[in-house]
C-alpha distance (Angstrom), angle and dihedral (degrees) to the residues before:
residue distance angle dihedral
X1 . . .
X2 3.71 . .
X3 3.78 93.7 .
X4 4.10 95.9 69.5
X5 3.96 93.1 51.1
X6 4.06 103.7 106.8
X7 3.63 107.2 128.9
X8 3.81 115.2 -143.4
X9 3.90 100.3 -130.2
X10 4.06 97.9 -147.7
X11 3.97 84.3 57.1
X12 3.64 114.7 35.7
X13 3.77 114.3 160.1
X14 3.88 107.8 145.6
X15 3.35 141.1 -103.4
X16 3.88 126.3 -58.8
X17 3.27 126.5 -116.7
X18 2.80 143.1 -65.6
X19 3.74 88.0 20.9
X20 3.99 88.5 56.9
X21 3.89 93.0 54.2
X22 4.15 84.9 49.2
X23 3.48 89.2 57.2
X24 3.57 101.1 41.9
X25 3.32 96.0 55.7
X26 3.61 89.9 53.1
X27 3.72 86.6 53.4
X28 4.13 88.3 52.6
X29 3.07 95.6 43.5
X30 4.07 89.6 56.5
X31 3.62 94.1 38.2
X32 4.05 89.7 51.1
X33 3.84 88.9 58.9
X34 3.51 99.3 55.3
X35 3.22 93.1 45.6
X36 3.76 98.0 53.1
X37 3.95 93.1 42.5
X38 3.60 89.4 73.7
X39 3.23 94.6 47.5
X40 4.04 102.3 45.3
X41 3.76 86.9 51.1
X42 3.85 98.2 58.4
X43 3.79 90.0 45.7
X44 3.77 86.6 49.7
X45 3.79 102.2 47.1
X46 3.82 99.4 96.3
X47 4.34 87.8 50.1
X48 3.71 95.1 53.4
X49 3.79 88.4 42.9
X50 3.52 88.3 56.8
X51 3.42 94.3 37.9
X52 3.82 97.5 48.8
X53 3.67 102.2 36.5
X54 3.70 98.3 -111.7
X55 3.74 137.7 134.8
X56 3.40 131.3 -114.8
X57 3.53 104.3 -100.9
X58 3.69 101.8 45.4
X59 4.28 91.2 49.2
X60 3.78 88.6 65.4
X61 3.95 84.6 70.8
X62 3.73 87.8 74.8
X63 3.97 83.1 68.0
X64 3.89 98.4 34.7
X65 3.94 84.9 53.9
X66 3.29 100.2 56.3
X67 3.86 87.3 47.1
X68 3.87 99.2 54.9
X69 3.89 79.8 42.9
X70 4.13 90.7 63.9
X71 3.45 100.2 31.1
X72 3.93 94.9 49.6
X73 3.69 94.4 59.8
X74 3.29 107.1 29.4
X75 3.71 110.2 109.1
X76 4.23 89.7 28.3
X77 3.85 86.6 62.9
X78 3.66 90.9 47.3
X79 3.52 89.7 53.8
X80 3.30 104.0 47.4
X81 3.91 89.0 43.3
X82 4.45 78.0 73.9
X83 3.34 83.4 57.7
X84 3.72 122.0 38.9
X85 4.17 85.8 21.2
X86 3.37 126.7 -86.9
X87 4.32 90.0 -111.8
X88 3.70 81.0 63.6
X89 3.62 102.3 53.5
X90 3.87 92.9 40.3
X91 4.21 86.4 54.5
X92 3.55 99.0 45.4
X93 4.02 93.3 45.9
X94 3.64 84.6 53.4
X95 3.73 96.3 50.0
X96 3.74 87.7 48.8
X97 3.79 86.1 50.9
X98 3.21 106.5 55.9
X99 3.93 96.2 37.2
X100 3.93 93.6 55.9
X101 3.88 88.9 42.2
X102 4.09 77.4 61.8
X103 3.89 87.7 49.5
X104 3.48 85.8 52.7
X105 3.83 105.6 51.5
X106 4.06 82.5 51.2
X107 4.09 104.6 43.3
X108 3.18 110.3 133.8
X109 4.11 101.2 -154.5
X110 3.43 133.1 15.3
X111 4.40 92.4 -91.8
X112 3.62 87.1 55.3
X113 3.62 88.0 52.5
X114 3.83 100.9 44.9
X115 3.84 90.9 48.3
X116 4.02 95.7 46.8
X117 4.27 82.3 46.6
X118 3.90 82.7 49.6
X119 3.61 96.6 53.4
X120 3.73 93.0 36.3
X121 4.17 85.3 58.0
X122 3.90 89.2 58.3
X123 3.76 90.7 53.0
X124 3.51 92.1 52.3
X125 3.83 92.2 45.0
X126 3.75 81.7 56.0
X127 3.48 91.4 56.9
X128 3.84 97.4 44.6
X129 3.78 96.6 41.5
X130 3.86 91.7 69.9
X131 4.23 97.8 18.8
X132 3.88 85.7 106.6
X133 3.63 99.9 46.8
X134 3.74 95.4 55.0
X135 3.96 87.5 45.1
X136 4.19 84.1 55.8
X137 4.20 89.5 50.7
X138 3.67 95.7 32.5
X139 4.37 100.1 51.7
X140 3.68 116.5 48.8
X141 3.68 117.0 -111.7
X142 3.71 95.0 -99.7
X143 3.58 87.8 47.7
X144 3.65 98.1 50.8
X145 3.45 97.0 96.6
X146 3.21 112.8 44.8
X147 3.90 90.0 52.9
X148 3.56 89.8 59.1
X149 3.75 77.1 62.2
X150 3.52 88.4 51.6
X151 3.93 91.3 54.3
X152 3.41 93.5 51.4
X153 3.64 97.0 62.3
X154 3.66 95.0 44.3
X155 3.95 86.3 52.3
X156 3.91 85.3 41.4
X157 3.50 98.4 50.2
X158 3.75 95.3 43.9
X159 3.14 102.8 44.8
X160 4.33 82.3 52.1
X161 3.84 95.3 49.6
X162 3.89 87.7 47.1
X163 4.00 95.7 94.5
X164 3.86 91.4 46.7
X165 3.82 100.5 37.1
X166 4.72 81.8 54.7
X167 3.53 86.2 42.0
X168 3.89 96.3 53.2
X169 3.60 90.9 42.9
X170 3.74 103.3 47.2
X171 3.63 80.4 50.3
X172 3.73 95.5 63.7
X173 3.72 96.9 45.0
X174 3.67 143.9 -54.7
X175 3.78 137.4 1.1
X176 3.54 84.8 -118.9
X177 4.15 92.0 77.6
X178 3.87 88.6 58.3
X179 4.17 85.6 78.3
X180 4.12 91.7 29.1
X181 4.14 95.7 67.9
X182 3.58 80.0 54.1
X183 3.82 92.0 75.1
X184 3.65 100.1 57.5
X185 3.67 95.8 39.8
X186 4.11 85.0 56.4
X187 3.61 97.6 42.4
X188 4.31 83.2 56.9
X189 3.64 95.9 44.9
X190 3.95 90.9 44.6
X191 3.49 86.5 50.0
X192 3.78 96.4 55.7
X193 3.98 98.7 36.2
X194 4.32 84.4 60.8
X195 3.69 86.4 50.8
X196 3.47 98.7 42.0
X197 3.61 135.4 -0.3
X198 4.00 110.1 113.8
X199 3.97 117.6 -99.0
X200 3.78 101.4 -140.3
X201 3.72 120.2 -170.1
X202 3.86 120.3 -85.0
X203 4.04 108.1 -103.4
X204 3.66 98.7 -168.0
X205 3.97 135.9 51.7
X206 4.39 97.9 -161.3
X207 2.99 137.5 50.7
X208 3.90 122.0 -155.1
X209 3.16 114.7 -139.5
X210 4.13 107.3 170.6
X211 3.64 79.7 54.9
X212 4.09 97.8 54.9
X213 3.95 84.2 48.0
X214 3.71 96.6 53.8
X215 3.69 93.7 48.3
X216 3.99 90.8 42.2
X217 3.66 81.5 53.2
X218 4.00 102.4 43.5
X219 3.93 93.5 43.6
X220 4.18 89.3 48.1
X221 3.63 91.6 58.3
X222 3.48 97.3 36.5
X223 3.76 91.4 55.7
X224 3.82 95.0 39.7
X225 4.46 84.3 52.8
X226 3.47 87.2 50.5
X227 4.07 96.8 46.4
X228 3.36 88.4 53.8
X229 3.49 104.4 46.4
X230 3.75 81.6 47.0
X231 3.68 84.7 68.2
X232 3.61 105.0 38.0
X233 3.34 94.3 -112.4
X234 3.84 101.9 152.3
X235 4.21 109.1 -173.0
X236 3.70 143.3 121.8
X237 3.71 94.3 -84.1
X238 4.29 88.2 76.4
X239 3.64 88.6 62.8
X240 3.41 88.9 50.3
X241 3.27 108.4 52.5
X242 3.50 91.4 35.5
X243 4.09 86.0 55.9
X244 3.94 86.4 47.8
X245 3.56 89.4 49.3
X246 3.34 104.3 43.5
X247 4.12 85.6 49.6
X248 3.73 95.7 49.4
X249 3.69 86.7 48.6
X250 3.32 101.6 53.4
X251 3.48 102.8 49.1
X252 3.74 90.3 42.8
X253 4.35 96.1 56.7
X254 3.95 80.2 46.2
X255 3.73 89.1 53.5
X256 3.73 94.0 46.3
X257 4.26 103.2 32.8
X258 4.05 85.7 100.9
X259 4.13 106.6 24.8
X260 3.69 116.4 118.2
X261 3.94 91.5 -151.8
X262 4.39 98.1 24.8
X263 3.82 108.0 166.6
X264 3.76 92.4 -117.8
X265 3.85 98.3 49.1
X266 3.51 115.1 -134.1
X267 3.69 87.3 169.8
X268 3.63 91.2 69.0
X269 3.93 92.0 41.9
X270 4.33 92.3 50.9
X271 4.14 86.7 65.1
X272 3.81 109.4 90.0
X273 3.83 95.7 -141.4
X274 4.03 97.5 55.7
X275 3.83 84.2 34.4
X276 3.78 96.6 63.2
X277 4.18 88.2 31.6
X278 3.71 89.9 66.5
X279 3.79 107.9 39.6
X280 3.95 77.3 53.1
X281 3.61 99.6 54.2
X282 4.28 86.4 39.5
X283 3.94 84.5 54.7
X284 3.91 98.7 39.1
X285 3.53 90.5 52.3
X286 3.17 107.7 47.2
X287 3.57 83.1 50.7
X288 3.92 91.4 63.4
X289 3.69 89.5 38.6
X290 3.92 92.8 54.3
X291 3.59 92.0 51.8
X292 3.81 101.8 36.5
X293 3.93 91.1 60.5
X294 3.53 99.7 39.6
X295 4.13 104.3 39.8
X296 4.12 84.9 73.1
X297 3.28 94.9 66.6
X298 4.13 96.9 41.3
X299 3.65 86.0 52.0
X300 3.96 90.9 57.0
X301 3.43 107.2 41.9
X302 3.21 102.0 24.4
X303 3.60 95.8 48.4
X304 3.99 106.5 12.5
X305 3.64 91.6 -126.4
X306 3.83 118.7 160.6
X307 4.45 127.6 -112.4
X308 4.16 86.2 -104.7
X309 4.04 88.8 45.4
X310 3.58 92.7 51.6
X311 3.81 98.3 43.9
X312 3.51 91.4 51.2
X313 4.02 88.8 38.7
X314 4.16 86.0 62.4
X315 3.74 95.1 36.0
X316 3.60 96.1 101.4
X317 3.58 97.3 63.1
X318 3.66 106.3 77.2
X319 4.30 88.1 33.8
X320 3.72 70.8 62.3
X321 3.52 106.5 51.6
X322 3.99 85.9 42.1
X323 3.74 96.9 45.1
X324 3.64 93.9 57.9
X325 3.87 108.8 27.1
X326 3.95 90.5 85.7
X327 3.68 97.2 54.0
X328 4.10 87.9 46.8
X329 3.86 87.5 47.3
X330 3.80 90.9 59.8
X331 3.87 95.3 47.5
X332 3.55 97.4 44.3
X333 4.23 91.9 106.7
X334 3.71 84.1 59.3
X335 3.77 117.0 127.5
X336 4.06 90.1 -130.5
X337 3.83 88.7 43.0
X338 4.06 90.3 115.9
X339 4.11 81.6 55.0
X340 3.39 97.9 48.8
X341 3.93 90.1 53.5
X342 3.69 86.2 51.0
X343 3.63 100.6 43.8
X344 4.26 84.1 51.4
X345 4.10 90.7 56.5
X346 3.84 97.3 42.5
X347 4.48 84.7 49.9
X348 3.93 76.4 52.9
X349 4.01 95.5 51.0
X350 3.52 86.3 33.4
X351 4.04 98.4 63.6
X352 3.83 86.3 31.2
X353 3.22 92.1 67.4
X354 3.85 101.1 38.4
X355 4.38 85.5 49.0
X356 3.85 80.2 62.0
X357 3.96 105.2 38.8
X358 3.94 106.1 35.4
X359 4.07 114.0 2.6
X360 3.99 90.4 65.3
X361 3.44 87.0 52.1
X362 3.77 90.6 54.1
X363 3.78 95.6 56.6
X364 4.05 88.0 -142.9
X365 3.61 119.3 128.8
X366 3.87 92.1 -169.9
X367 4.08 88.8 67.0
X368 3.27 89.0 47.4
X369 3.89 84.7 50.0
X370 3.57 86.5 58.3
X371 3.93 94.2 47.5
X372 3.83 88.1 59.1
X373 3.73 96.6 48.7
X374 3.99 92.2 48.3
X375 4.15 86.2 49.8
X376 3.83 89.2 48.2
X377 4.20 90.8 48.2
X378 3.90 80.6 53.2
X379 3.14 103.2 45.9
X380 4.10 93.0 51.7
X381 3.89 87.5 45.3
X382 3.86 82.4 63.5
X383 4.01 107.7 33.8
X384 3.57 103.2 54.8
X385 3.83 99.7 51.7
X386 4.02 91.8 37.9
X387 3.81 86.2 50.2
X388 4.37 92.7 49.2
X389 4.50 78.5 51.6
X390 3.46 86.9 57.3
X391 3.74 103.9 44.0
X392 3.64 94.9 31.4
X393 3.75 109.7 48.1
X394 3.59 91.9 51.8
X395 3.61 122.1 97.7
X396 3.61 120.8 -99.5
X397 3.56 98.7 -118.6
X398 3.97 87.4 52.8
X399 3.69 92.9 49.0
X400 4.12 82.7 123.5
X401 3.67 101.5 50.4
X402 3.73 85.3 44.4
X403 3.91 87.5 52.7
X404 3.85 88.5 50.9
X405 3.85 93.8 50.9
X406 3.11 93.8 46.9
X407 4.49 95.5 64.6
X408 3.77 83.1 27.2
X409 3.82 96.1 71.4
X410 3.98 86.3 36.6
X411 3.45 87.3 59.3
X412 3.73 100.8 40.4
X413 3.75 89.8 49.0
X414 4.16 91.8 46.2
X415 3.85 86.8 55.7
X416 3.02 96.9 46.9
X417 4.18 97.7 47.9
X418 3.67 82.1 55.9
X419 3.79 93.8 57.3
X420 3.51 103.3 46.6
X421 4.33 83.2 39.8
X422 3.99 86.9 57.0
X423 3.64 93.0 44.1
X424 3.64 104.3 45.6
X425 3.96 86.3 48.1
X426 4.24 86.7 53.7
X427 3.63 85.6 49.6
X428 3.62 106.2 33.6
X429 3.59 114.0 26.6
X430 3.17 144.7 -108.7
X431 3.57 90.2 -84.4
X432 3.72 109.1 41.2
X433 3.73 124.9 101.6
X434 3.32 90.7 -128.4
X435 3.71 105.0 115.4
X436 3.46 92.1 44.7
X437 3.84 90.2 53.5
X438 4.21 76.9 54.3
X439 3.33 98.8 55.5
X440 3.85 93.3 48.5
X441 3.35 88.0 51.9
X442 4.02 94.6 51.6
X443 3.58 90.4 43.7
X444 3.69 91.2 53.0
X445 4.00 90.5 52.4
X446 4.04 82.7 54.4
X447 3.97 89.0 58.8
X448 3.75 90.8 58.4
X449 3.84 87.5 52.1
X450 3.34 99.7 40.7
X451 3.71 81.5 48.6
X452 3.76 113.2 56.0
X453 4.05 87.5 48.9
């Protein structure tokens, strides 16, 4: 079936079914593992830093590695998924997966561990870098949209069954079966992505590779500066890597001010529409990022509630974002669709700012319950239509950059939520509203994006 998959590129509509729903499950099922790995790996810290003999602080490098791993490579993999084809890129990122998810259920100390996490990161960068590009040749245009939706519930409910899927694991046996369900799950979706995913045509003819190691090398110290001022740790390595960075950058925007095809695409960024689209996904997720990492800790010192309370307490935010996200997917042609994104991210600042002002006063977890649901119905209100900008306004034969801009400014905004979460917290407290006042505020600056498009 595989062999009659080239996509004519003036004419892309999809695949038919049932071939399309083959292939989109594939998709899911690749999209649901990445998704849950960071997850499952959190939950797991304190078991493999018993289990290892390590401390505290140097465990959380088996999530920092697999960060720097994704946000490395990227925009390279995108690139090169224009080049080699983006079915390609997507199989061998899952391959990579899968096999380092092995390394990791058998690594023996904690470097083994941080390295296989490392590598596993680039395979799912691989994966995520052209994820949105197959979605654009695998839905037809008119369905576009709405399976954006579609993503966003699988993401949603994921990332929501995350705490209970560690949980029910860790309560079988060891840590090390966290990364082992991994290798069925990638076997399955490998299975169905030979079968099934389309085979558009290749779009570009080079492949730049000075230009993927400058941005592998500007993004790693950017994220490594901004992990450590995170963690307030203040030393000679942030001027470092913020002279390395600032180097690598440099010399890579003067590499890429005049390339038709440059591996971080300006030519996407100059049109208004994707210009506006990413500041407000940057914004709007930082704003979910910024109060996702700090509402824990207002929730248990603030209110003395226990770690089952509060998971349940924060629950309703991603049933949000996954209740909703269809319904937004199917209005996203709408003339007042720019509104409706809006409207979504001011009901975000909106209960925000009332978690911070009047539910702590309260003392009732189930209001603030309802404060994370309404912030999740936002938030899906806004993310599907923002994401159909991204992927849709792009040219066709950019359909991979696009892809790779699209988790690029979800990942730049997620970093950067965490940063201003840790730093409000140092400055704050643990039980000021501050942060939540924050993320209001970020999530308001998304509106105005989200707005102007």
């Amino acid at each position: 079936m595989s062999q009659n998959a080239t996509v004519d590129l003036s004419r892309p509509d999809g695949l038919a079914a049932p071939r399309r729903h083959w292939a989109l499950i594939g998709l899911w099922i690749g999209m649901s593992m990445s998704v849950l790995d960071s997850s499952l790996a959190s939950i797991a810290l304190p078991s493999i830093a018993a289990d290892l003999k390590a401390s505290p602080a140097s465990v959380t490098w088996i999530v920092t590695a697999y960060q720097i791993g994704v946000i490395m490579t990227l925009l390279p993999f995108s690139a090169l998924g224009e080049r080699l084809g983006y079915e390609r890129v997507y199989i061998g990122g899952l391959v990579l997966f899968a096999l380092m998810s092995l390394g990791c259920a058998l690594a023996a100390n904690l470097g083994a561990l941080a390295a296989f996490r490392f590598l596993q990161g680039v395979g799912a960068a691989a994966m995520m870098g052209v994820n949105g590009a197959l979605m654009r040749f695998t839905y037809p245009k008119a369905l576009l949209a709405q399976g954006l939706g579609y993503n966003a519930v699988i993401i949603g409910g994921t990332a929501a069954a995350g705490p209970a899927v560690a949980a029910l694991l860790l309560s079988l046996g060891s840590w090390r079966w966290l990364f082992l369900v991994n290798v069925p799950a990638g076997l399955a979706s490998l299975a169905l992505a030979l079968a099934f995913l389309p085979r558009p045509a290749r779009t570009a003819q080079t492949f730049d590779w000075l230009g993927a190691i400058l941005n592998a090398t500007m993004f790693g110290a950017l994220f490594l500066l901004l992990a450590d001022l995170a963690q307030g740790l203040l030393s000679a390595r942030l001027l470092l890597m913020a002279l390395v960075g600032g180097m690598a950058g440099t010399w890579l925007l003067r590499r890429v001010w005049t390339s038709s095809r440059p591996i971080i695409p300006l030519d996407l960024v100059r049109l208004a529409a994707l210009r506006s689209a990413y500041a407000a996904s940057l914004c709007a997720f930082a704003a979910q990022m910024c109060l996702l990492v700090t509402i824990p800790f207002l929730l248990r010192y603030r209110l003395g509630l226990d770690v089952v309370t509060i998971g349940l307490v924060i629950l309703p935010m991603p049933l949000g974002v996954a209740l909703v996200s269809p319904l937004a997917g199917r209005l996203v042609h709408k003339q007042w669709a720019g509104a409706m994104c809006a409207f979504g991210l001011c009901l975000f600042a909106g209960c925000s700012t009332l978690m911070a002002s009047m539910l702590f006063s309260l003392s009732t977890e189930g209001a603030i319950a309802v404060g994370m649901g309404l912030c999740g119905i936002g938030f899906g209100l806004f993310q599907t239509p923002n994401n159909h900008v991204m992927i849709q306004t792009a040219p066709i034969d950019r359909a991979g950059a696009a892809a790779g801009m699209l988790s690029l400014s979800r990942l730049l905004g997620q970093a950067a939520g965490v940063l201003f979460g840790a730093l409000s917290l140092r400055v704050a407290g643990t039980e000021s509203g501050t942060p939540l006042y924050l993320a209001a505020i970020l999530a308001l600056c998304a509106a105005v994006c989200a707005r102007s498009r």
